[in-house]
N, C-alpha and C positions, 0 to 999 in steps of 0.2 A: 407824356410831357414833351414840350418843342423842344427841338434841337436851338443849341445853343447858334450866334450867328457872328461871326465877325462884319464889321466892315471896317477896311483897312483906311480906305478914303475920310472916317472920321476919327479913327483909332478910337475903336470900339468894339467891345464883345456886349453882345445882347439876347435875353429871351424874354417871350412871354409866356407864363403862368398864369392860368387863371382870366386872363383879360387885363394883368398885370404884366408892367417893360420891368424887367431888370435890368442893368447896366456894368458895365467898368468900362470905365476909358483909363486909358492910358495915351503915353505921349512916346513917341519914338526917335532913338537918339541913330547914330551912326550903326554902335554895335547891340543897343540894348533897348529896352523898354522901359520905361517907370510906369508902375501901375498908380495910379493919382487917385481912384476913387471906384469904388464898387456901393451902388445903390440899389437896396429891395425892398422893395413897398411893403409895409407890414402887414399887411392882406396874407404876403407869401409869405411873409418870415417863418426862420426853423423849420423851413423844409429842405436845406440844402440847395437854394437854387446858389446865394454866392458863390459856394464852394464851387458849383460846376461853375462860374463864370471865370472863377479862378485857376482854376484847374486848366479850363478852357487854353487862357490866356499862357500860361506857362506852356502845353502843352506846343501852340503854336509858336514861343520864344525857344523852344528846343528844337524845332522841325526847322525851325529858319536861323539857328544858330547862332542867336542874341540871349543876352543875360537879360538881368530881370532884376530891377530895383523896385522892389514893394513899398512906395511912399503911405500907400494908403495904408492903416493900423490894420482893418481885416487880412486882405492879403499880406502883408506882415506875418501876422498870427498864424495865416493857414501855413504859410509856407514853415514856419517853423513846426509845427504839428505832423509835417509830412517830407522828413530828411529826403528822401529822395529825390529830392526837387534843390537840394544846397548846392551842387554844383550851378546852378544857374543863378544864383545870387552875384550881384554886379555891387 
């Protein structure tokens, strides 16, 4: 499976599966991110690719020491399904 790909210049994490883009963009504030939307083409769905986009996304809001407001309901959910990620809730 591809590695997962930030680009910072459009505030976006992305892979392809399959021949299939997944996405989450998100918007970045001063100290923090809002993730705004994570889209998977249903080709891929329930294979976990959101969760790595999500994952993804937090992963990099912790390395660079911003919080992390889950606007979108998926990341929402994931994060609440995976405490270890609560301190980074903004």
């Amino acid at each position: 499976m591809e590695e997962v790909r930030h680009d910072a210049a459009h505030q976006r994490f992305s892979v392809t599966v399959d021949g299939h883009l997944a996405v989450l963009d998100y918007v970045r504030g001063d100290s923090a991110i809002a993730i705004t939307h994570t889209g998977v083409p249903r080709a891929i769905g329930g294979r976990g690719v959101a969760a790595r986009l999500v994952r993804a996304a937090l992963l990099h809001a912790r390395n660079e020491g911003l919080r992390v407001d889950p606007q979108c309901s998926y990341a929402d959910a994931w994060m609440r399904r995976h405490p270890e990620f609560d301190a980074l809730r903004a």
